[in-house]
Every structure is written in C-alpha cells, then in structure tokens.
gemmi code that builds the backbone of each chain (N, CA, C; Angstrom):
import gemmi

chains = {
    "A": [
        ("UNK", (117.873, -8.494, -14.454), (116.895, -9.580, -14.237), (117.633, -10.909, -14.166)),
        ("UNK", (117.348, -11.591, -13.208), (117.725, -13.232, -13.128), (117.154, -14.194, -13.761)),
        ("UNK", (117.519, -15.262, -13.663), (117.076, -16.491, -14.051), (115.750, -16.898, -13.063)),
        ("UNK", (114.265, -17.411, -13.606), (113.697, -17.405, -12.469), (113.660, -18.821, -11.866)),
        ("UNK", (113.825, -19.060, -10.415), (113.375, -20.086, -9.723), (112.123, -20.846, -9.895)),
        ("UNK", (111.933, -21.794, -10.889), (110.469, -22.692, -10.873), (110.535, -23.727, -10.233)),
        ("UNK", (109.197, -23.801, -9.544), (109.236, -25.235, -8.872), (109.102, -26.877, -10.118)),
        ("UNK", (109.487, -27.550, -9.843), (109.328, -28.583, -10.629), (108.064, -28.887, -11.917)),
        ("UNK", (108.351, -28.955, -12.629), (107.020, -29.160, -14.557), (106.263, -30.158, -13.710)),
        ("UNK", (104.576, -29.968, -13.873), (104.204, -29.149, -14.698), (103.639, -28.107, -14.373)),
        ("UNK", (104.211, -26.594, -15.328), (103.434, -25.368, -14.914), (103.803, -24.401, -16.513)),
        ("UNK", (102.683, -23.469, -16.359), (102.755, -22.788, -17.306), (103.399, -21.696, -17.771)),
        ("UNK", (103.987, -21.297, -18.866), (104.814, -20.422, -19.552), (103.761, -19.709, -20.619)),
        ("UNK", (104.195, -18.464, -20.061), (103.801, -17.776, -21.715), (104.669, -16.717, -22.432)),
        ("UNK", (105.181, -17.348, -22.853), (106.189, -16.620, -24.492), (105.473, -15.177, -24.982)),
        ("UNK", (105.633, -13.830, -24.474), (104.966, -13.110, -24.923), (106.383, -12.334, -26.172)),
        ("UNK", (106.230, -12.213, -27.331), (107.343, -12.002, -28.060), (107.173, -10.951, -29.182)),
        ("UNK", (107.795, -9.443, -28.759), (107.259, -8.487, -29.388), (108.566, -7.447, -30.412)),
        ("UNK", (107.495, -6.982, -31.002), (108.478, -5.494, -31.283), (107.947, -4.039, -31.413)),
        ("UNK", (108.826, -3.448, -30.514), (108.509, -1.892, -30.152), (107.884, -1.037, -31.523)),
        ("UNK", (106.939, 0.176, -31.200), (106.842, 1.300, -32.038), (108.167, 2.053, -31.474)),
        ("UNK", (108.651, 3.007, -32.221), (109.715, 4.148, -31.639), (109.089, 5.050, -30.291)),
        ("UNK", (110.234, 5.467, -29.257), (109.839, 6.261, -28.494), (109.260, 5.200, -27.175)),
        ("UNK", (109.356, 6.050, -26.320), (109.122, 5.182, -25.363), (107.482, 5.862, -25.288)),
        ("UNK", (106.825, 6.759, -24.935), (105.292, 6.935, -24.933), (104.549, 6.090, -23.666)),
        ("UNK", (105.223, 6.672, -22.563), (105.446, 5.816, -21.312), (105.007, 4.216, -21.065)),
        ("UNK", (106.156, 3.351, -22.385), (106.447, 2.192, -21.984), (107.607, 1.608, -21.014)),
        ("UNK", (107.951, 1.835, -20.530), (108.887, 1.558, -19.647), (108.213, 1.944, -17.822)),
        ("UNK", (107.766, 2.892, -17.950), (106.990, 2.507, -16.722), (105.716, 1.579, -16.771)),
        ("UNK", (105.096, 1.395, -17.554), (104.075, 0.444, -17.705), (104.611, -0.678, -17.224)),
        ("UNK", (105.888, -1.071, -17.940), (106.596, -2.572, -18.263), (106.935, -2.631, -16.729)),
        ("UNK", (107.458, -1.636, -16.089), (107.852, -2.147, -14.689), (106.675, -2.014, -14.422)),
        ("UNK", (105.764, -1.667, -13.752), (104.061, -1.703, -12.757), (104.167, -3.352, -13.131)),
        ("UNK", (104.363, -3.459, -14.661), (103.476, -4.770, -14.924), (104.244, -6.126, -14.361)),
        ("UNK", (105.313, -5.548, -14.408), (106.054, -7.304, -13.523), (106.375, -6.496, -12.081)),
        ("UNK", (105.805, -5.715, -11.173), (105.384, -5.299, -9.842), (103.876, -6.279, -10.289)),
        ("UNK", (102.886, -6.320, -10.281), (101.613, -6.419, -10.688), (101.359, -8.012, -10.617)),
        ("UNK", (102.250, -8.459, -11.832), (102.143, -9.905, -11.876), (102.443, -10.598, -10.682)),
        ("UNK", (103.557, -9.957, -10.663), (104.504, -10.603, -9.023), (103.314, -10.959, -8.049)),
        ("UNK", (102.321, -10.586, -7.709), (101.438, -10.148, -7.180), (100.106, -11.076, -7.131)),
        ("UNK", (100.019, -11.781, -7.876), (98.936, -12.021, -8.474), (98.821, -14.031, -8.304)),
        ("UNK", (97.452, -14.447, -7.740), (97.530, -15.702, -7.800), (98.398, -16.955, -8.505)),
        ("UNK", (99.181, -17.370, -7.603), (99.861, -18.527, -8.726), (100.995, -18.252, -9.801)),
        ("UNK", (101.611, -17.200, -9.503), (102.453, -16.296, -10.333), (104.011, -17.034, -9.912)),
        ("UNK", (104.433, -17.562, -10.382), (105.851, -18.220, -10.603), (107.401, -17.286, -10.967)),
        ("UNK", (107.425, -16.625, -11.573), (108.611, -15.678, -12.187), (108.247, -15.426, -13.091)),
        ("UNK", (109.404, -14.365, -13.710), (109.213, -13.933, -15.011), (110.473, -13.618, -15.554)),
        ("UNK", (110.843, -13.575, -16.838), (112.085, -13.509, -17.613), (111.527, -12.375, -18.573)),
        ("UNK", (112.908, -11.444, -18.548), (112.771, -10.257, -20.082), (113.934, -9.949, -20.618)),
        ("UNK", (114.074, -9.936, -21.938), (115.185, -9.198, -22.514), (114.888, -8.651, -23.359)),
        ("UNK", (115.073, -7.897, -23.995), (114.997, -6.955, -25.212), (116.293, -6.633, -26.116)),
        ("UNK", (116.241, -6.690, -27.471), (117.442, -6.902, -28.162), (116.729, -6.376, -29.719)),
        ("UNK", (116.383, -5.036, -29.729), (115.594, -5.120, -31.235), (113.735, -6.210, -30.670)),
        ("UNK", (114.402, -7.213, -30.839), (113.564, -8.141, -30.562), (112.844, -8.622, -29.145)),
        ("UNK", (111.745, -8.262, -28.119), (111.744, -8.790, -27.127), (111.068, -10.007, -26.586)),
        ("UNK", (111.330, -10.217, -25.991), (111.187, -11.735, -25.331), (110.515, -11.557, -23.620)),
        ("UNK", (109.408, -11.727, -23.109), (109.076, -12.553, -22.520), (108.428, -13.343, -21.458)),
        ("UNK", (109.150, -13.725, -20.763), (108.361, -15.284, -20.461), (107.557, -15.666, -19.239)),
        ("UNK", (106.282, -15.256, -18.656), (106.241, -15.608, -17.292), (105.771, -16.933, -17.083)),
        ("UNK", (105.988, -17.243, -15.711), (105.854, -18.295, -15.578), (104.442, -18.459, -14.776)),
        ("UNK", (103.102, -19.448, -14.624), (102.328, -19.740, -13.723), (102.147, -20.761, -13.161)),
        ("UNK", (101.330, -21.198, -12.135), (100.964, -22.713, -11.815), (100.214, -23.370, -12.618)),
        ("UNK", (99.333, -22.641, -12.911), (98.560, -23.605, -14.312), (97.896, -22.528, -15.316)),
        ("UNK", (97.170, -23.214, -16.163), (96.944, -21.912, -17.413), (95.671, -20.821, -16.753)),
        ("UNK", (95.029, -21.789, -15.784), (93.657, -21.073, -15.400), (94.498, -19.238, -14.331)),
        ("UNK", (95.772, -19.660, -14.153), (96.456, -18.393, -13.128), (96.750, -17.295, -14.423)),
        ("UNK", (97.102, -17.982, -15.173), (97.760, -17.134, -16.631), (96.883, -16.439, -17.559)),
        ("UNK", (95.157, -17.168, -16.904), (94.195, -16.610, -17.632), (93.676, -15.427, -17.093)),
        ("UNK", (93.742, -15.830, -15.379), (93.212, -14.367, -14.756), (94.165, -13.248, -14.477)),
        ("UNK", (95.405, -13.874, -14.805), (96.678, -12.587, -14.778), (95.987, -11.844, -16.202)),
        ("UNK", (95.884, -12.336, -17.223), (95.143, -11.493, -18.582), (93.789, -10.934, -18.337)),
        ("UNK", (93.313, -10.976, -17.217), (91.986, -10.168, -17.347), (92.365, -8.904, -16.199)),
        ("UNK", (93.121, -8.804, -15.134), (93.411, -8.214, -14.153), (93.348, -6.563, -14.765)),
        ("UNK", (92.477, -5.613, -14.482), (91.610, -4.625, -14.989), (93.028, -3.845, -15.796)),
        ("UNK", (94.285, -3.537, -14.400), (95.373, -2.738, -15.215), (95.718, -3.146, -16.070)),
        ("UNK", (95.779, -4.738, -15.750), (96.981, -4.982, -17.431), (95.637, -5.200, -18.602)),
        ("UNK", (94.431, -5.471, -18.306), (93.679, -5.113, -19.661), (94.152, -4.011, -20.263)),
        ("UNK", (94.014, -2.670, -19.567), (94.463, -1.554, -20.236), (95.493, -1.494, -20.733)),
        ("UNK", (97.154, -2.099, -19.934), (97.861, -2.194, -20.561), (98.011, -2.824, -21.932)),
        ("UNK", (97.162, -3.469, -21.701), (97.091, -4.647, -23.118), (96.375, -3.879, -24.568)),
        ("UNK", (95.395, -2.748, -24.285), (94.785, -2.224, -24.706), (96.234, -0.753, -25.474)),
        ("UNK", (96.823, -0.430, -24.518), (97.106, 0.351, -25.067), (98.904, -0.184, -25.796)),
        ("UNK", (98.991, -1.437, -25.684), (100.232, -2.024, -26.221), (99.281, -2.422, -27.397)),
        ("UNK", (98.765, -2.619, -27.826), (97.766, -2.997, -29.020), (98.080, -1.474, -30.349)),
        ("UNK", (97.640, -0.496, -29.141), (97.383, 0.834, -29.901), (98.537, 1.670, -30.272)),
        ("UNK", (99.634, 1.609, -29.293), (100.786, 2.336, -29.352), (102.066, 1.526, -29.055)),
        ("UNK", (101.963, 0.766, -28.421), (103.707, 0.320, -27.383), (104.089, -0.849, -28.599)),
        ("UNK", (103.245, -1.728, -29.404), (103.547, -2.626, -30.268), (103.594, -2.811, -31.658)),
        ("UNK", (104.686, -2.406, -32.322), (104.590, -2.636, -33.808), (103.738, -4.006, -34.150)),
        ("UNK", (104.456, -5.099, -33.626), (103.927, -6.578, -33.758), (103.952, -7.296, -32.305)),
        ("UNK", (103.319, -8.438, -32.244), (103.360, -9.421, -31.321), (103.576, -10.925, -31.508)),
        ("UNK", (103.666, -11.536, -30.502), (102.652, -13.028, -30.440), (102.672, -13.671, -29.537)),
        ("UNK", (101.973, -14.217, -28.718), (101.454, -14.596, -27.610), (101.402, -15.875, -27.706)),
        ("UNK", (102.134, -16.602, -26.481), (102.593, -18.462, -26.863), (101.956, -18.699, -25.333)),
        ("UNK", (100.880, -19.894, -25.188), (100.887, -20.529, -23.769), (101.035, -21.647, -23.853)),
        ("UNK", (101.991, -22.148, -23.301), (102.578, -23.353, -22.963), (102.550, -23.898, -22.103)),
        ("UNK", (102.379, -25.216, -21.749), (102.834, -26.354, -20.434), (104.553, -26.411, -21.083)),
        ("UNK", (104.644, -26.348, -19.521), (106.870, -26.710, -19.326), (106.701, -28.111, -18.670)),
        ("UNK", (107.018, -28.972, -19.632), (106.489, -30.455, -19.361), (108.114, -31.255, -18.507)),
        ("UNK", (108.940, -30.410, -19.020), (110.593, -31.030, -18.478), (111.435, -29.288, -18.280)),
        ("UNK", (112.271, -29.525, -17.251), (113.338, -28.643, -17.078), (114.476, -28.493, -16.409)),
        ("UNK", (115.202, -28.303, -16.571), (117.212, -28.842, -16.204), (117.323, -27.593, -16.186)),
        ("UNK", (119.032, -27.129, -14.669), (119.370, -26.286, -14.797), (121.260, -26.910, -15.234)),
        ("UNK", (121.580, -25.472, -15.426), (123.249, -26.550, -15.257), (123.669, -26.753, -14.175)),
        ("UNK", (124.454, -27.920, -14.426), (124.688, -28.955, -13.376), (125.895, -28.236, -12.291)),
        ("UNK", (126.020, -28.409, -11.374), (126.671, -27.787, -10.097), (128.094, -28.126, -10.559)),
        ("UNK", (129.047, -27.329, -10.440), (130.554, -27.348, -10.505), (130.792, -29.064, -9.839)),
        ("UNK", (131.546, -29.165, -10.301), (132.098, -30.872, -10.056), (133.602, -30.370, -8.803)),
        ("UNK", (132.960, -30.366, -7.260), (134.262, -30.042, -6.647), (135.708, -30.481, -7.058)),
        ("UNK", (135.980, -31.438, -8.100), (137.245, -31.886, -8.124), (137.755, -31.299, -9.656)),
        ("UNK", (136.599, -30.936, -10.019), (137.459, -29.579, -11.273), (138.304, -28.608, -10.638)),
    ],
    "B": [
        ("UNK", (116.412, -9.455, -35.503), (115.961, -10.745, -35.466), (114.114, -10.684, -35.514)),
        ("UNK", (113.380, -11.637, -35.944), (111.900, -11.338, -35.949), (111.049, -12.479, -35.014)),
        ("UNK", (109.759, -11.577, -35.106), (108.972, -12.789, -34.526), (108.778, -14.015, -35.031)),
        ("UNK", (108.891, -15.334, -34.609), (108.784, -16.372, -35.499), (107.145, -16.559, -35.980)),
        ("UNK", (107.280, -17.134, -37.129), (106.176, -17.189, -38.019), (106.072, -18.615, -37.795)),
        ("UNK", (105.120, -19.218, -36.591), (104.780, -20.598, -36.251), (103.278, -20.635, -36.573)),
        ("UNK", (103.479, -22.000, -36.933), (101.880, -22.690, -37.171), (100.810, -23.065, -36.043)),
        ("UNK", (99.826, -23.648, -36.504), (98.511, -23.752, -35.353), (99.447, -24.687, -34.425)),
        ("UNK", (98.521, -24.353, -33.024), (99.763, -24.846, -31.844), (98.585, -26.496, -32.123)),
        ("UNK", (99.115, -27.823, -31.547), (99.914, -27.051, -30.398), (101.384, -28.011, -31.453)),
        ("UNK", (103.022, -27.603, -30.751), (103.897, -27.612, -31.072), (104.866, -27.322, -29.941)),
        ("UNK", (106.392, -27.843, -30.300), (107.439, -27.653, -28.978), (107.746, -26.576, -28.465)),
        ("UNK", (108.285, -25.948, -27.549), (108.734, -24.654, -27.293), (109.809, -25.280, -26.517)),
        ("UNK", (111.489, -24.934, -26.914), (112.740, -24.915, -26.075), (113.211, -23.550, -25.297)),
        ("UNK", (112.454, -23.030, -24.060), (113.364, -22.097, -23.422), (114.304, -21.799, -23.116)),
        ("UNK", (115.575, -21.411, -23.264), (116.743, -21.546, -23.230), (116.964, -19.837, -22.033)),
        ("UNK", (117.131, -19.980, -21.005), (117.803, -18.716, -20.295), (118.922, -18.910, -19.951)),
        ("UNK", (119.363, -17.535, -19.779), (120.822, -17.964, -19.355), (121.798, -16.734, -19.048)),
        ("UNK", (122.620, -16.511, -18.440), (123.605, -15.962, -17.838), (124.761, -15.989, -18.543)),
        ("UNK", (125.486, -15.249, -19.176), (126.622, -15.162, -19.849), (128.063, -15.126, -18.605)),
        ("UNK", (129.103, -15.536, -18.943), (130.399, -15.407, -18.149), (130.978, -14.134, -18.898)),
        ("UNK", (132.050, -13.748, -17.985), (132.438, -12.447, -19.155), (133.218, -12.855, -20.332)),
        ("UNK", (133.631, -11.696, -21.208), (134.074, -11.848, -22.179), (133.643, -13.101, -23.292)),
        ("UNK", (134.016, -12.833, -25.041), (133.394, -13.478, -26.072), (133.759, -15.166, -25.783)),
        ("UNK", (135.191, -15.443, -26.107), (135.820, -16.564, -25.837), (135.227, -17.525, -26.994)),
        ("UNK", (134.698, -17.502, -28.495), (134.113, -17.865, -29.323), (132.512, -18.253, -29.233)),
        ("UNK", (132.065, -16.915, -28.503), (130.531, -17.646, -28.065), (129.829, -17.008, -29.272)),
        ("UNK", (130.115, -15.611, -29.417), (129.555, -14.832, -31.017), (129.288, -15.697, -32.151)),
        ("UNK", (130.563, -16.619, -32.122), (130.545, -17.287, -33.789), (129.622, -18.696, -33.337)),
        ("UNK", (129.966, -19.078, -32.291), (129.061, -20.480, -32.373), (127.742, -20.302, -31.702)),
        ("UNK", (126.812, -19.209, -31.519), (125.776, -18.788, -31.539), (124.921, -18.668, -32.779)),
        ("UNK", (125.851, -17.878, -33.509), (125.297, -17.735, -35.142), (125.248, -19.249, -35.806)),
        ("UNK", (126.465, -19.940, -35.507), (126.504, -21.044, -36.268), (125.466, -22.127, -35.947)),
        ("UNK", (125.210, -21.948, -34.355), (123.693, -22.669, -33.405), (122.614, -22.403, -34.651)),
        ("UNK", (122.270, -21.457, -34.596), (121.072, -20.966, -35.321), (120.927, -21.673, -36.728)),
        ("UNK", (122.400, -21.250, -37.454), (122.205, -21.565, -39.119), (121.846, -23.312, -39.154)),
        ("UNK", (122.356, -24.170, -37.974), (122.642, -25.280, -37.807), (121.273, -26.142, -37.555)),
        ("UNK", (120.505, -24.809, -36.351), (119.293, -25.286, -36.296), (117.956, -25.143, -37.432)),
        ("UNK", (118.029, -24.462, -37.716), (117.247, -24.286, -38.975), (117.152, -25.520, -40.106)),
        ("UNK", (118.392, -25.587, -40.177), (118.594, -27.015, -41.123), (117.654, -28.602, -40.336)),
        ("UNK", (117.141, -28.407, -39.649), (116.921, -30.164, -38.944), (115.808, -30.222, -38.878)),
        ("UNK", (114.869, -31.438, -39.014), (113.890, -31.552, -39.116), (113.086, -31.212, -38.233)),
        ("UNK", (111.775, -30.555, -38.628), (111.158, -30.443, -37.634), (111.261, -28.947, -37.082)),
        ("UNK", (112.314, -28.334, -37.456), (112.184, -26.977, -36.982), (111.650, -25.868, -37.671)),
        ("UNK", (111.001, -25.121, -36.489), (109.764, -24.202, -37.051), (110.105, -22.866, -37.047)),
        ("UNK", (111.416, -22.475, -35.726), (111.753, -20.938, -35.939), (112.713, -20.848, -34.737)),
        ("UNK", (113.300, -19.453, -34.578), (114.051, -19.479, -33.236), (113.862, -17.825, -32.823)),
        ("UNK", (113.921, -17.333, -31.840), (113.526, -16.090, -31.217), (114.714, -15.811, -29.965)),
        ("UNK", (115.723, -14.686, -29.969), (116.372, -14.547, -29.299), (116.438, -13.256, -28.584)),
        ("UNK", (117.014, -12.934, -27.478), (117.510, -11.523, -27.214), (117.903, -11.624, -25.839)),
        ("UNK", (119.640, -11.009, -25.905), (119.976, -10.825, -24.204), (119.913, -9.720, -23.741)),
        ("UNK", (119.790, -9.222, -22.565), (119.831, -8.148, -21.812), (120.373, -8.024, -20.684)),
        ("UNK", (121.747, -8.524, -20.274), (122.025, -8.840, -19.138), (121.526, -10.863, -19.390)),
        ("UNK", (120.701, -10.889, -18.889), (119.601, -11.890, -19.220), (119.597, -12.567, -20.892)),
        ("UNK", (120.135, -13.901, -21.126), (119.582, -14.091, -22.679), (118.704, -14.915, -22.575)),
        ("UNK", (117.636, -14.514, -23.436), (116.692, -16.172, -23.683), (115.998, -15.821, -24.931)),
        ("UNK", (116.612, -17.385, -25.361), (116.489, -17.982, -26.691), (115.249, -19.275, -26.494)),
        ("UNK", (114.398, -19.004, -27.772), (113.099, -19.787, -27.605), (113.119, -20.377, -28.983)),
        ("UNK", (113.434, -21.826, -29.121), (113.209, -22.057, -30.231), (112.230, -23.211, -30.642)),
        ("UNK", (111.749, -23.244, -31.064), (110.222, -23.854, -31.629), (110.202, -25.331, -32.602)),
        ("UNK", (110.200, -26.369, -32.232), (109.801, -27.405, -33.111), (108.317, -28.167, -33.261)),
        ("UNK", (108.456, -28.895, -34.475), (106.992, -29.984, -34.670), (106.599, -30.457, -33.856)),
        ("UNK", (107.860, -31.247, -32.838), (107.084, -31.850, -31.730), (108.247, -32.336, -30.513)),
        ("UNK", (108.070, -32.866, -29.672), (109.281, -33.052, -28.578), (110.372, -34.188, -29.175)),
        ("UNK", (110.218, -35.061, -30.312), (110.653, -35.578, -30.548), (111.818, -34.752, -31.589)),
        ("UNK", (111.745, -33.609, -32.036), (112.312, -33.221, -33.281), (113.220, -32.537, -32.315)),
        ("UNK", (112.923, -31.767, -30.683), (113.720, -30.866, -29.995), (114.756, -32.047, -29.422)),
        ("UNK", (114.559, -33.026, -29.405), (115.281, -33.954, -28.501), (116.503, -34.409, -29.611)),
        ("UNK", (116.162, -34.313, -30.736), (117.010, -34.720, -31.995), (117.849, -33.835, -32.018)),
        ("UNK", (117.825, -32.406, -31.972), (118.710, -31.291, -32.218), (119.194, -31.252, -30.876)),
        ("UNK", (118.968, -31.852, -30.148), (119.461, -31.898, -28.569), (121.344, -33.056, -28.932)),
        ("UNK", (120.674, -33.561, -29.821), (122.088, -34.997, -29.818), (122.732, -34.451, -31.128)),
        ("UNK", (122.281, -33.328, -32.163), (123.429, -33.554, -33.383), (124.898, -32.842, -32.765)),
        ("UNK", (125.782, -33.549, -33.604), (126.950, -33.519, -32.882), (127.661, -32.244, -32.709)),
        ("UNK", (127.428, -31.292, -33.559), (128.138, -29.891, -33.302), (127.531, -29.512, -32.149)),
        ("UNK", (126.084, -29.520, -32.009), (125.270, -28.948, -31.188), (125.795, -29.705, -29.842)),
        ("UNK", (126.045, -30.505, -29.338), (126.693, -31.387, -28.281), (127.660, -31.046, -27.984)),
        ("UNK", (128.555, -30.193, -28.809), (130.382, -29.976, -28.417), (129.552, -28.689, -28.133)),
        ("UNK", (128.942, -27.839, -28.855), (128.541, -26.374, -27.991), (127.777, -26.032, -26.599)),
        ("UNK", (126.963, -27.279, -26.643), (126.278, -27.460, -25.416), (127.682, -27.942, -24.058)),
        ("UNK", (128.421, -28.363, -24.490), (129.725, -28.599, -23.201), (130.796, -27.618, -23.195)),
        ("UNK", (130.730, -26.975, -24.208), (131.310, -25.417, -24.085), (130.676, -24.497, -23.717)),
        ("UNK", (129.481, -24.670, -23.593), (128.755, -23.648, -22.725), (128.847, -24.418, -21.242)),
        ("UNK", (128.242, -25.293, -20.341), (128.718, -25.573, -19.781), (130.128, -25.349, -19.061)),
        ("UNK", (131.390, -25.090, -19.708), (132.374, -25.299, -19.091), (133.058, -23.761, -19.118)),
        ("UNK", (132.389, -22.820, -20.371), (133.285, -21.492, -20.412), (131.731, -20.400, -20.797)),
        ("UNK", (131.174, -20.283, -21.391), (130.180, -19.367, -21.828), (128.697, -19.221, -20.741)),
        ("UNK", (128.445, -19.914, -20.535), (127.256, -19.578, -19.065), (128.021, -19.635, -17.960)),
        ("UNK", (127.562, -18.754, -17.118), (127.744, -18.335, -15.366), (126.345, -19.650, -15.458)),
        ("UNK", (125.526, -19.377, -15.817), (124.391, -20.483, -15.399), (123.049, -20.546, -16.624)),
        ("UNK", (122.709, -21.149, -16.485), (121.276, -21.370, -17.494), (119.916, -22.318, -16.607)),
        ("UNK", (119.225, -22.263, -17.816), (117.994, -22.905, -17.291), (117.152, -23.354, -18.496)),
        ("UNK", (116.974, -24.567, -19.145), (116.285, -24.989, -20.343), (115.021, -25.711, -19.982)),
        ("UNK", (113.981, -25.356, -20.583), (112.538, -25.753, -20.027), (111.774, -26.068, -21.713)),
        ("UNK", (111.290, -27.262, -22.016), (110.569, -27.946, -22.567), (109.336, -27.965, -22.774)),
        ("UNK", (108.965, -27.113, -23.154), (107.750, -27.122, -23.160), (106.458, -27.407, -24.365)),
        ("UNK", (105.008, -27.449, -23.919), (104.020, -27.500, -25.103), (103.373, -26.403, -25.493)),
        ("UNK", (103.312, -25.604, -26.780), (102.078, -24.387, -26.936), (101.180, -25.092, -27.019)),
        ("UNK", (100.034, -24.482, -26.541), (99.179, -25.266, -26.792), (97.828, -23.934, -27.346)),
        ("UNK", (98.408, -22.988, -27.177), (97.635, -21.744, -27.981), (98.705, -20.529, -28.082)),
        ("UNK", (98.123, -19.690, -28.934), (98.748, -19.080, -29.620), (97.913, -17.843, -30.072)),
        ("UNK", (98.241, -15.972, -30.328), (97.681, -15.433, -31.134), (98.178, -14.182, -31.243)),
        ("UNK", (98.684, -13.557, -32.257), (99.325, -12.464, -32.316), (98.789, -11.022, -32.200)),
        ("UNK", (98.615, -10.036, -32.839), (98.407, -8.564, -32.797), (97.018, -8.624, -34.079)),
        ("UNK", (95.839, -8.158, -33.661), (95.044, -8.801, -34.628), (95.764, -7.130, -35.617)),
        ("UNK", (95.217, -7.732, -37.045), (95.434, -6.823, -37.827), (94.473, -5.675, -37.629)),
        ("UNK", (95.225, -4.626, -38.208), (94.830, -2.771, -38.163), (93.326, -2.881, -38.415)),
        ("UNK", (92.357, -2.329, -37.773), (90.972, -1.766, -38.530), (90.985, -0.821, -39.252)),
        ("UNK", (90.725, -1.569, -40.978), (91.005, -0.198, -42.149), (90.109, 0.787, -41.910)),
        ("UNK", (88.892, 0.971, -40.846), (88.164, 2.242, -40.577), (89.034, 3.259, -39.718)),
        ("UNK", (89.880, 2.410, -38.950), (90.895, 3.401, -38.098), (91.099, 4.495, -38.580)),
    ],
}
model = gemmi.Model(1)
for chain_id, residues in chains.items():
    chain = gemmi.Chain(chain_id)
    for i, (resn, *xyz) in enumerate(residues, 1):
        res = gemmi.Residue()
        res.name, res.seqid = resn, gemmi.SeqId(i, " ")
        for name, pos in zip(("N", "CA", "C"), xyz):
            atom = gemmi.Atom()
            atom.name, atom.element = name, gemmi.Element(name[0])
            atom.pos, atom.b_iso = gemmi.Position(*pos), 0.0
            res.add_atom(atom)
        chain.add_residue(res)
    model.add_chain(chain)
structure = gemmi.Structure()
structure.add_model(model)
structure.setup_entities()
C-alpha cells in the first residue's frame, strides 16, 4: 500500500484503529472487497493500512456527509456487523477534518 | 502497542505516513525515544502506530496548539531532519480535527 494522494485540506479522515480476534474467519477477504468497495464510492479520496499487532486505518473523504454514506453502504453494514461479532477484539472510530497537510519536500537538485 | 484511550472529541489528530528507506541506520532507537519524548509534553493525549510496508503513526493532542509545540521541541527537530535526509523514501503529515469519536460498544451480558 502507498501513501495516498489528497487533494488540498479541507477533507475528511477517519482513523479507524483496531485489534484482531485470532484466526483469520474470512477477514482478509472482507478487508480487501472493502477498500475495492470504498474505492468506489462517492467522494472517496484514498485510503492508508497497516497492521502491526495494532491496526491502523485511515480513509480519506471529501467531506464527512461522503464518510457518512460510505458507513451505511448495505455490504460494509454487514461488514461492520460482523467485525463487531467476530473480526474485532476492540476498536475506535476517529472522524476528523485534515485542516493542514505537507508532504516531504522534493530532493534539493544541488544535494 | 494499544488503542489510545482519548477523551470526548473534539481534539488534534497528527497523521504521520510514511515510507521507510532501507535498512535501520538509528531509526529503531529514535522512534522509541519519539514516543517516550512525546508523552512527556503538554497536551498529549496518546500515540497509535503500525508499519506494514506502509507506517502510520497517529498521535493525538488537546488541541493544534499543543501538536505545533511538539512540532519545535528540540530533539524532536533533529529527528524530524533525520528523517528527512536518511529514514523516509517519503512521508505525508496531515493535521487534523476529531470531531467524533466511538469505539466497540460493550458485550451484551444476555449474549
């Protein structure tokens, strides 16, 4: 996974930040459909994931009202339904405005 | 590492993504030392990490004023230009506001 391309703040982030039950119990195909899915979906900006014990993350939207109907979209209800029941020991769910954002700065040709 | 245990939003969110270069080159020790460093400064509420290829680190303050402070203390400034110059292929830091929030509701003891 890359770094994602956002167009210029302001737009919305949501910090989804979890930890697994054991076994996969077909999470891993879920997890891919679901960023196929989002990709997809009104106003949908990128998305960032890593997993480390701890996972992380982050998609991006145009505003919160895109981030609201990406959460009702019938599959990922279910998904949501059954990460509730099985795929999630714990959670927590962050929506944010990205009010400022910098990338690093371009090689200096005379380095 | 755990989910951070943050208060009613709304509050800062620092996205931190990023691209590693190869090999350690002292990024292990002044990662850990990032963390112990950040914890100490005012205003900070938690930090959430994990790479996968992909790292992103999310760390959480009182308000934009407290992220902008840990932006200038001085260790944190010599690590921020060592990343820059040897430890990221590239990054991307985004600023942002929660402005809601809600985790995994607790178990139904009828379950």
């Amino acid at each position: 996974m890359s770094i994602a391309r956002t167009p210029e703040p302001p737009y919305t982030a949501v910090i989804f930040t979890s930890l697994r039950t054991p076994g996969d119990q077909g999470y891993a195909r879920m997890s891919e459909r679901m960023v196929e899915l989002a990709a997809q979906q009104p106003g949908f900006l990128g998305i960032e994931s890593a997993r480390e014990g701890l996972g992380i993350t982050v998609s991006y939207w145009s505003d919160d009202d895109a981030a609201a109907a990406w959460k009702q979209v019938h599959e990922h209800v279910v998904a949501q339904e059954r990460g509730r029941s099985t795929w999630y020991e714990d959670y927590e769910v962050r929506i944010a405005t990205v009010t400022r954002a910098y990338g690093k700065p371009a090689a200096d040709p005379t380095d």
